[in-house]
TILO-258114 format. One record per residue (C-alpha): x, y, z negated. Coordinates in nm, 2 decimals. Example, Ala and Ser with C-alpha at 12.3 -4.5 7.8 and 13.67 -1.06 7.14 Angstrom:
2
{x=1.23; y=-0.45; z=-0.78}
{x=1.37; y=-0.11; z=-0.71}
% end
This chain:
303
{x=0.36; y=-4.07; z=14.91}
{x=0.56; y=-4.30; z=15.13}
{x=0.52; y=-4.68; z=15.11}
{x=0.80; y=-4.91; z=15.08}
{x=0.97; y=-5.01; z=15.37}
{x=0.86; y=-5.42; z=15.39}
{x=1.19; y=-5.61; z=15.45}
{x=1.16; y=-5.95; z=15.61}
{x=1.53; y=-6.02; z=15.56}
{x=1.65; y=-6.32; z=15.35}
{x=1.73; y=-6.23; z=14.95}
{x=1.95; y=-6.38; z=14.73}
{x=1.68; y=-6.61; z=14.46}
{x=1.69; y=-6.39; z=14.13}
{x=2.05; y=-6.52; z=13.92}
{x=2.33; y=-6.56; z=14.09}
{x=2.48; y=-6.95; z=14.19}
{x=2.72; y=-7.07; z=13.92}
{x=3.08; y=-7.10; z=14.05}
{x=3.30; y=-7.43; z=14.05}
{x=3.69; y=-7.38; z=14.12}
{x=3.87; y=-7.68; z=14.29}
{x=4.16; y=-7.76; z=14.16}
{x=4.38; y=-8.09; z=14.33}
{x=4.63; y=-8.26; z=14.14}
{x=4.68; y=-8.48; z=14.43}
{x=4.94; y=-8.53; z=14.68}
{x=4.79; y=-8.55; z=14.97}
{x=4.43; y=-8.34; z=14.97}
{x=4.38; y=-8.25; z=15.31}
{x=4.38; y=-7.84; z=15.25}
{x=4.58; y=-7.83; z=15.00}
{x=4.77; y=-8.16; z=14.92}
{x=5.13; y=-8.15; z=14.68}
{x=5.07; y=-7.80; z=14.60}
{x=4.94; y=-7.84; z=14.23}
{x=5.07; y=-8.20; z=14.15}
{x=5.29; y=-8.07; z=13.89}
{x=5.13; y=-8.01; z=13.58}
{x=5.21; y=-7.63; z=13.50}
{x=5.15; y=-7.57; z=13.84}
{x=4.77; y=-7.71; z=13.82}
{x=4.71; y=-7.57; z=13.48}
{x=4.85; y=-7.17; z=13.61}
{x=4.59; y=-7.22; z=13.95}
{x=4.31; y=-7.36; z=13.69}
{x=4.38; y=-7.03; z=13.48}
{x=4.38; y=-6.83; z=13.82}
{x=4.04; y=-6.96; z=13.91}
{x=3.87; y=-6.88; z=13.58}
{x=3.99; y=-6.52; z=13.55}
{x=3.86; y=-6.48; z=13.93}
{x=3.53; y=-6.58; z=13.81}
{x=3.48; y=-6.97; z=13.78}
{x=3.25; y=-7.09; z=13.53}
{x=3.35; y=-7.45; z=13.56}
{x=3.73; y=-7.56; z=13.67}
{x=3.66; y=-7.93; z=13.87}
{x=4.04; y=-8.14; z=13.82}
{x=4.04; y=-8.38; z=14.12}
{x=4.34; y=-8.66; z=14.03}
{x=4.28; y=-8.83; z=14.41}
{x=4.19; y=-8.70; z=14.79}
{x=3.90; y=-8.84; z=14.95}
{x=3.91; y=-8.72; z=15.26}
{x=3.97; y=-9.01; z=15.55}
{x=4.32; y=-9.16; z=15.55}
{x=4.37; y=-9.04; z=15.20}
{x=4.62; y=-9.29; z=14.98}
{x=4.40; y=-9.46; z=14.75}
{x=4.55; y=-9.38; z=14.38}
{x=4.50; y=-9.63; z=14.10}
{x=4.30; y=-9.51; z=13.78}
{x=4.63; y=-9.54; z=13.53}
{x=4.79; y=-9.26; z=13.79}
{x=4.50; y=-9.03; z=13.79}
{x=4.52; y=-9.06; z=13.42}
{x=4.87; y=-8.94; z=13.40}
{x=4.79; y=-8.67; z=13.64}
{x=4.48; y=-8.56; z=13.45}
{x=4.58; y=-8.57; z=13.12}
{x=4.83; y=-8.27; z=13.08}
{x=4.58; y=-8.00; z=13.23}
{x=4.27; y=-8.18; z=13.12}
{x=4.37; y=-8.14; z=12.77}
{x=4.51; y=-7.82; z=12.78}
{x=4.23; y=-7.66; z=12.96}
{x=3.93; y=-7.83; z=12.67}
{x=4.16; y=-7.70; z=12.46}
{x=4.13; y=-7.36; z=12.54}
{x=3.75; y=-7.42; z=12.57}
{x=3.73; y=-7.39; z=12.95}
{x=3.43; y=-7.63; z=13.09}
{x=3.61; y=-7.86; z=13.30}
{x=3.52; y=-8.11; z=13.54}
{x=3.69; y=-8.41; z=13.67}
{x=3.62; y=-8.56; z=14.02}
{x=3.63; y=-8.90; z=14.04}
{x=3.48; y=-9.22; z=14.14}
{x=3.65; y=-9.47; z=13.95}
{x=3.51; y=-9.58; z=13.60}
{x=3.83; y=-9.64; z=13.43}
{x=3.86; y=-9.27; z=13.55}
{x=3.53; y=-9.16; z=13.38}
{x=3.57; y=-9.30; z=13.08}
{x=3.90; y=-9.13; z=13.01}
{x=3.76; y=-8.82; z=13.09}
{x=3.49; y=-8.82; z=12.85}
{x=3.74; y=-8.89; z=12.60}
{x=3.99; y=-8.63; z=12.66}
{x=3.73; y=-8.32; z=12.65}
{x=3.57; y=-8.29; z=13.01}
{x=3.23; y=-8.10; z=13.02}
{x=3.16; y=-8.24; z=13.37}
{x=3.17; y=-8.57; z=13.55}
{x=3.17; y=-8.61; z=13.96}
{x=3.15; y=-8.89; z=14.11}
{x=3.10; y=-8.88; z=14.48}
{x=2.94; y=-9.20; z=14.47}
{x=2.67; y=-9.10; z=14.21}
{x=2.77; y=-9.31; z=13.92}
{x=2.69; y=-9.63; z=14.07}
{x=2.85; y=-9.86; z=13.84}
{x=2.60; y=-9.94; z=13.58}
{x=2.85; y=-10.08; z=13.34}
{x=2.95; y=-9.69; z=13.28}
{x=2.63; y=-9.58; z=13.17}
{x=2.60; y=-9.65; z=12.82}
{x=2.96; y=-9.41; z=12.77}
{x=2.79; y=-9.18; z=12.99}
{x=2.48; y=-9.18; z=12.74}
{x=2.68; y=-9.14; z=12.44}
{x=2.85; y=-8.82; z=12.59}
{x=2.73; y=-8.44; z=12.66}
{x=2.86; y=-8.43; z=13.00}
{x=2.66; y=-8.30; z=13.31}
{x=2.63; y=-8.54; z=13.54}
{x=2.74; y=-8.40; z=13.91}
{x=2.55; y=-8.73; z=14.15}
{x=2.65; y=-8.68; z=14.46}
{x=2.53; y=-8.85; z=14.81}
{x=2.77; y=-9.01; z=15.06}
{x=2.68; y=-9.25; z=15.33}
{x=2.99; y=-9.45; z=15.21}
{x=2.90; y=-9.70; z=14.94}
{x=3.28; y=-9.69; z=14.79}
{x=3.59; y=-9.60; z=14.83}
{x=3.70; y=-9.23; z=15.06}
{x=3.54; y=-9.08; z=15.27}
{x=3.56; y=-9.28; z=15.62}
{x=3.51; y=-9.08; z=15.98}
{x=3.20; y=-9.27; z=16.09}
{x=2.92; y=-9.14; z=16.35}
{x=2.55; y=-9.09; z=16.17}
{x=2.20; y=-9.03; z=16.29}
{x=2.09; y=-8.72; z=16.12}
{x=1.76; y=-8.79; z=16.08}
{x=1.87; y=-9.14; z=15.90}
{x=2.12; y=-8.98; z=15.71}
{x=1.81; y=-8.73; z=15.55}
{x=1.59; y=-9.02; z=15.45}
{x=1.88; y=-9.20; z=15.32}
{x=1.97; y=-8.94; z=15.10}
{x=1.61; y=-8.84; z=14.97}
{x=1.62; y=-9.23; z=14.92}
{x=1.93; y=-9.23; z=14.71}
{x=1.86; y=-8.96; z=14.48}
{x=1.49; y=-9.11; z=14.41}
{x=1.67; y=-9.46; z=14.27}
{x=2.00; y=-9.27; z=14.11}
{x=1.86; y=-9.02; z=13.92}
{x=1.57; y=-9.32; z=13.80}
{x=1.85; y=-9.53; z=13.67}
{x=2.05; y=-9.23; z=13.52}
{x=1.71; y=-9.18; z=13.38}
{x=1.62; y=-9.52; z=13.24}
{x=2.02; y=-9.55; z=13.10}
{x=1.87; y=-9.27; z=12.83}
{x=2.05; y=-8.97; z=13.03}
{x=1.84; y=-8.67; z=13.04}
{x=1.72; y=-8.46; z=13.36}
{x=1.91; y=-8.17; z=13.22}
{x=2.25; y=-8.31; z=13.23}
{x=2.19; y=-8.45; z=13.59}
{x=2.34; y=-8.21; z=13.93}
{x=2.26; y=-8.35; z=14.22}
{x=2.47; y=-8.31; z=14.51}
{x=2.38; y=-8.40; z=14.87}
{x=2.75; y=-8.42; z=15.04}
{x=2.88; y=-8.20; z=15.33}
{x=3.15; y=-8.34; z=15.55}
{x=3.30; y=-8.68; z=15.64}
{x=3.09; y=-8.81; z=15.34}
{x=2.77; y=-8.74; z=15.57}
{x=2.91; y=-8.82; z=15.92}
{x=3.18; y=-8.76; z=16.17}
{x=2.96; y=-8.46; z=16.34}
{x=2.85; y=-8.18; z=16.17}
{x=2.50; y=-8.24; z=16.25}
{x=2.42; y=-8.38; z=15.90}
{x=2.59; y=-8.15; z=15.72}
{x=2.42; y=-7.89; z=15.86}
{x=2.07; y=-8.04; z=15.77}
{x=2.16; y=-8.13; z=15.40}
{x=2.26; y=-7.72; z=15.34}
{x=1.90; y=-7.67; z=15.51}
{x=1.74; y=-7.91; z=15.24}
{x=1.88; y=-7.76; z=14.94}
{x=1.54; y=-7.59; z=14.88}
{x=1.38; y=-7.92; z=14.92}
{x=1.60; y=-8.14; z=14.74}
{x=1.52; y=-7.87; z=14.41}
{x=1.16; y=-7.90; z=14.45}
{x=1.13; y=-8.26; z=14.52}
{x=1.36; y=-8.37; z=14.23}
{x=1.31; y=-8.10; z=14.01}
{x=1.70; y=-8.11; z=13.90}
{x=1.99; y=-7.77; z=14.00}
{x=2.22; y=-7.85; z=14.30}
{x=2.58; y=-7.80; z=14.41}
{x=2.68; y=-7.82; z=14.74}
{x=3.08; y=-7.76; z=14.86}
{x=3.10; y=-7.71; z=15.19}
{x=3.46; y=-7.50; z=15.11}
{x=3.71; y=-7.60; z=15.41}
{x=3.53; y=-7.87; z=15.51}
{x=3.57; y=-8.12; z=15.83}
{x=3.22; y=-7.97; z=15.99}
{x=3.26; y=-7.62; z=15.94}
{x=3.64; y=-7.69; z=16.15}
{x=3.45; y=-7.88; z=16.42}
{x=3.24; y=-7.59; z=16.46}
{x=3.46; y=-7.30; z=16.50}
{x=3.74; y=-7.50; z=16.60}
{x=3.97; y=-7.34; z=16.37}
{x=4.22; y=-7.55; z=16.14}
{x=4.20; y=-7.56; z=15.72}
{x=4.46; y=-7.24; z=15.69}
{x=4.18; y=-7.07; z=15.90}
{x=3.82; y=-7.17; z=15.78}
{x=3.76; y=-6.94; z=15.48}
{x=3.52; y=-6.69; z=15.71}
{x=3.32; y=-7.01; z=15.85}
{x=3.35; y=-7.16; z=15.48}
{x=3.23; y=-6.83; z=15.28}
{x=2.94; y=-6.81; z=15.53}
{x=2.84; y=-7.21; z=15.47}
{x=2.84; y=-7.09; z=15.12}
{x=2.64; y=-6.76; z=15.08}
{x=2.36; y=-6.94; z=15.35}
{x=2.37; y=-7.21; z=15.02}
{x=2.36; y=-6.90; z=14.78}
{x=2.00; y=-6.84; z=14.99}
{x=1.91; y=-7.14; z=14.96}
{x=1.88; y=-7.15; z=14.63}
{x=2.17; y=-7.35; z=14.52}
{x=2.27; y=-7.38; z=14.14}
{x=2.63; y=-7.41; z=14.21}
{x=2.89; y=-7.37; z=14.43}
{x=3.20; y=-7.59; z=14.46}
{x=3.46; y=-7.39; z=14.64}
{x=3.88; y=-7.34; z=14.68}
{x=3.85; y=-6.97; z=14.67}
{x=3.68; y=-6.85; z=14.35}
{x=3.71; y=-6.47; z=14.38}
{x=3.62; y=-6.46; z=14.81}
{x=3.26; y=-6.63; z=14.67}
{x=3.23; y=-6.42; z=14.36}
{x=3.27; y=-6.08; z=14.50}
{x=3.01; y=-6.19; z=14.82}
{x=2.77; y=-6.31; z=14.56}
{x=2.82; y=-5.99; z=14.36}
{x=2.74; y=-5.74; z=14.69}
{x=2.44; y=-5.98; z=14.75}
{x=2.26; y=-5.96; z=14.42}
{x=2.33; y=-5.57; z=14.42}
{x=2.21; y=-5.56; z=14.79}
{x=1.89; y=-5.81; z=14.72}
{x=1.81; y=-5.59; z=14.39}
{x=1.78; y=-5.30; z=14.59}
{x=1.59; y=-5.45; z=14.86}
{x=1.36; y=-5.56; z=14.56}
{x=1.29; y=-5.23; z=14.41}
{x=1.12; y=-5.13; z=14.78}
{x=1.27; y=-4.81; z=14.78}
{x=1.39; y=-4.70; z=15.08}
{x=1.64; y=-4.29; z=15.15}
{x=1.41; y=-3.97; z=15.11}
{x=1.35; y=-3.76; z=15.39}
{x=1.57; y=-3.57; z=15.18}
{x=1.87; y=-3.77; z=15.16}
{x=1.81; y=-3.90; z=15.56}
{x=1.88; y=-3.53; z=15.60}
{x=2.14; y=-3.46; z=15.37}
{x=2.35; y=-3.76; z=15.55}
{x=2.31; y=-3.61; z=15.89}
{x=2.46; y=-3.27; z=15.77}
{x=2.78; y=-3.48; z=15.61}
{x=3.02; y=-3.23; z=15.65}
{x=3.26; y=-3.55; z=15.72}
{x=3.03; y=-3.75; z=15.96}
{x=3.19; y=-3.88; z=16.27}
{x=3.06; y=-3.69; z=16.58}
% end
């Protein structure tokens, strides 16, 4: 009997990454800013996302990208509210990305299953709202301490302590604040949030493994269109989805728990050939002599 063929190549961990579809009610996000600022025009993209496979739709009132026009929290309330609602209401999980409190709050009231906050939740005056509610918790590491992202220069090797640093303290307060372990996602930042080079971005998708073990909590990473991936192929936005579905299904390997991306069905349908392909691979069974030879008398086979 023949023995399975060993296979050293990489499989994708056993259940696939969860997906989270981006959708900007901003006007000026730096892939896609203006395009979705009108309410029936975020809510049909939202809908868009979900039938091509999101589990989670992520509203985003505000870019954060450098240069970005800061927007007060009484405008990304009005921009929030009419697909916020609507979308609860139809009992889609949504998530709304924001860092500022006033922000937060609303969106606990108005139905959101999920709360980003690229700045980790750092104000401790939101905790006791963010107690009371069942939201997950996405806690995400940026070298900024407020405010957008900034284009700064970072020393990768700082940037890695700092961020193994940040988690350790955030998720304790989170902790002590009466918020459970299972409503925290921890997210380690990819981008301008890490550095002007794509050095550190590069590292943090290396440590997702790592960051699971040594906090024992899922992670999300969204390196979809992002600053490094366009440094490294030199290609604009319009032309980084090849660069950005590769960042993402090295992430998939990785063991990420979710994936935060623009293009829902591009990640879906890779994630789908690589569980079918790492299944296989898993079941050890390799062609029959048989079917080697049946293949090589194809009828149809290019000569």
């Amino acid at each position: 009997m023949r023995s399975p063929v060993t296979r050293s190549a990489p499989l994708l961990p056993a259940g696939n990454p969860r997906i989270v579809g981006i959708v900007n009610i901003t006007a000026d996000s730096f892939s896609d800013g203006g395009r979705y600022l009108d309410p029936a025009a975020a809510l049909a993209h939202a809908r868009r996302l979900r039938a091509d496979g999101a589990d989670v739709i992520e509203l985003g009132p505000a870019a954060s990208h450098p240069g970005s026009v800061p927007v007060s929290a009484a405008e990304e309330r009005q921009r929030l509210a009419p697909v916020l609602e609507r979308l609860a209401a139809d009992g889609i999980a949504v998530s709304v990305d924001s860092f500022l409190p006033e922000t937060l709050r609303f969106a606990v009231s108005a139905g959101a299953a999920w709360l980003n906050d690229i700045h980790g939740f750092g104000d401790p005056g939101l905790y006791p709202v963010l107690a009371a509610s069942q939201c997950r918790l996405v806690v995400m590491h940026a070298v900024q301490e407020d405010g957008a992202a900034t284009e700064v220069v970072t020393d990768q090797a700082a940037v890695r302590e700092g961020m193994y640093r940040f988690f350790a303290r955030r998720l304790a307060a989170l902790r002590a604040a009466g918020i459970g372990r299972d409503r925290i996602v921890i997210d380690p930042g990819l981008g301008y949030f890490l550095g002007g080079t794509p050095g550190p971005s590069l590292m943090a998708l290396a440590e997702i493994r790592e960051l699971k073990e040594t906090f024992g909590v899922p992670v999300l990473v969204s390196p979809s269109r992002k600053s490094f991936l366009r440094a490294l192929t030199g290609r604009d936005v319009t032309r980084s989805g090849p660069a950005t579905l590769a960042a993402e299904i090295f992430a998939a390997w990785q063991g990420a728990d979710y994936i935060r991306t623009h293009d829902v069905a591009a990640v879906r349908d890779a994630l789908a050939f690589l569980s079918a392909v790492s299944s296989a691979a898993r079941s050890g069974r390799g062609p029959t002599r048989t079917e080697r030879s049946n293949d090589v008398r194809c009828p149809d086979r290019r000569r």
